[in-house]
C-alpha positions in Angstrom: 0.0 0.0 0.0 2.6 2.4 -0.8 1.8 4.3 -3.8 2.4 7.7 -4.2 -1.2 8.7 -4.2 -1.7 6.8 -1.1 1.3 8.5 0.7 0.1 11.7 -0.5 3.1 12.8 -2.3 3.8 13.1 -6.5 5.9 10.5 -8.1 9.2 11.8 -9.9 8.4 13.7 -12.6 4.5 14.0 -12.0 2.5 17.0 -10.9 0.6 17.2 -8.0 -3.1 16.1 -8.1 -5.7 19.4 -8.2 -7.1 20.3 -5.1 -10.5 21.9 -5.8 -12.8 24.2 -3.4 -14.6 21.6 -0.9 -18.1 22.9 -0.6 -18.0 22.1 3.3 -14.3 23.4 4.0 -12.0 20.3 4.7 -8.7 20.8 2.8 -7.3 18.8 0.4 -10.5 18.0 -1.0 -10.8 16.7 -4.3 -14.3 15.0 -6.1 -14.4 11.6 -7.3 -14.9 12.5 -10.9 -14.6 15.9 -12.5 -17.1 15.7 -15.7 -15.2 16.9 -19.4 -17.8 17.9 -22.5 -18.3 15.0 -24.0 -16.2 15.1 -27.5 -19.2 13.2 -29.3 -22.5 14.9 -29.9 -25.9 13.3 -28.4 -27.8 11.7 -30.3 -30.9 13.1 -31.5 -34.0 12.2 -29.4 -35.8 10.3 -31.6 -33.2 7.8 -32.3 -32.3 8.0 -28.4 -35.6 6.8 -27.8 -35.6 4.0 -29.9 -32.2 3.2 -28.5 -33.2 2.7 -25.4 -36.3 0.9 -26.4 -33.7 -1.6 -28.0 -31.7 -2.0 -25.1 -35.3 -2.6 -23.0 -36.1 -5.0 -25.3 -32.9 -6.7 -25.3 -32.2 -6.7 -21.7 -35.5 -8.7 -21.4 -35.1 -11.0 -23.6 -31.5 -11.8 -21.9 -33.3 -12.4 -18.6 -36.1 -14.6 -20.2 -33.5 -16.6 -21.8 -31.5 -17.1 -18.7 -35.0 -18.0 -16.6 -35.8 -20.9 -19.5 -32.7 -22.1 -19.6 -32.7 -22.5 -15.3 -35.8 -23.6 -15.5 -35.1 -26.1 -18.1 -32.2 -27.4 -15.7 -34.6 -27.5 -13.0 -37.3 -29.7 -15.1 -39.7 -27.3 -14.4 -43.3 -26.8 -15.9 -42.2 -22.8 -16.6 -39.6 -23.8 -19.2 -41.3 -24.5 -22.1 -43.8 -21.0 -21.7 -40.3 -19.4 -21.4 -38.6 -21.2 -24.2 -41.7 -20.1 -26.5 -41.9 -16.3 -25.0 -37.9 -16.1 -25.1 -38.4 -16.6 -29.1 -40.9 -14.5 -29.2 -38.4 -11.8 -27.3 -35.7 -12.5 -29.7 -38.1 -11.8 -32.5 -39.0 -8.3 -31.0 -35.7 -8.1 -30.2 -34.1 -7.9 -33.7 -36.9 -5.2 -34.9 -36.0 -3.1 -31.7 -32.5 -3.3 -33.4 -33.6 -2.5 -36.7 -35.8 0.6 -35.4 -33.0 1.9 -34.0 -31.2 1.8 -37.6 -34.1 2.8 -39.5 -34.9 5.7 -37.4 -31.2 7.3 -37.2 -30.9 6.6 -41.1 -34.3 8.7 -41.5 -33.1 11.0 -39.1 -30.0 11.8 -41.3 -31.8 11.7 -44.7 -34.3 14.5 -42.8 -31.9 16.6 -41.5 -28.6 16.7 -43.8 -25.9 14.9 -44.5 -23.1 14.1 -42.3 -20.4 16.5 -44.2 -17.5 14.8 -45.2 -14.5 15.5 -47.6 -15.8 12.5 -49.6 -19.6 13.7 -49.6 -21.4 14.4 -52.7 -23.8 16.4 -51.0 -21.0 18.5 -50.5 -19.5 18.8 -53.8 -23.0 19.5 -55.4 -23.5 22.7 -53.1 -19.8 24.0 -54.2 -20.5 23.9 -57.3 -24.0 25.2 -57.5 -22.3 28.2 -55.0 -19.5 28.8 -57.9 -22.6 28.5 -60.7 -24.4 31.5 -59.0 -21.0 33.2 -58.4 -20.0 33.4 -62.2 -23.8 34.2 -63.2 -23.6 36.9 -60.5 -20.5 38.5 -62.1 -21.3 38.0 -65.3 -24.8 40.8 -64.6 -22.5 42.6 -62.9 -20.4 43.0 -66.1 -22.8 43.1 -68.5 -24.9 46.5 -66.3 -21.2 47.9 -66.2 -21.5 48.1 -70.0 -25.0 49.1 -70.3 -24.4 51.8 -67.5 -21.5 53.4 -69.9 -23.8 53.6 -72.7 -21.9 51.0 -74.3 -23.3 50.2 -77.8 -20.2 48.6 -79.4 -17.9 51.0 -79.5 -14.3 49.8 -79.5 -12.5 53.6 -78.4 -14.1 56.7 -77.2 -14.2 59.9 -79.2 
């Protein structure tokens, strides 16, 4: 039980740990966890939702398979109920699953695609931006010329 975080002291070549602000005065105080933003973005809520559904619905199904089973070792009357509602789970299972695929795949198609370099959706709005670009410019040139009264004449007077 030596370590240098038990002892209280910084190994060689290591900082000391950060002592925060204890809300009730002790010193030395430091919180089990200190919470970092999260570098991935949440999900959206309709595909949290079916997420969790998923994980309801597998989570049961994993408990109905483990009670069959038991009761299978046991030789009890409840195994084959559970056998046939376990199946049944794992069916209901699998489309959980699916929903959750389905609904982040609509979500994306709804709201935009994920921008890569390698996106076409990408790609497409550069070069409809450049298309307006030149067609701007080239009214801007063409009023220029009508603006100096131009009516083909190579040299002024």
């Amino acid at each position: 039980m030596g370590t240098a975080k038990q002892r209280g002291t910084p190994r060689e070549g290591a900082t000391a740990p950060a002592v925060y602000e204890d809300p009730y005065g002790a010193a030395g105080y430091q919180p089990l966890w200190v919470e970092d933003p999260s570098p991935r973005r949440r999900l959206p809520d309709p595909v949290r939702t079916s997420a969790v559904r998923a994980v309801l619905l597998i989570s049961v199904t994993l408990i109905q398979a483990v009670i069959a089973f038991l009761s299978t070792l046991a030789d009890s009357w409840l195994a084959f109920p559970m056998v046939l509602s376990s199946v049944a789970s794992t069916v209901v299972a699998t489309w959980g699953v699916l929903d959750v695929w389905v609904t982040r795949q609509v979500w994306n198609q709804r709201h935009g695609v994920v921008s890569v370099p390698s996106s076409t959706a990408r790609a497409l709005r550069r070069e409809r931006r450049r298309a307006r670009r030149e067609a701007r410019a080239a009214e801007r040139r063409q009023e220029r010329i009508r603006r100096r009264g131009g009516t083909g004449q190579l040299s002024h007077p």
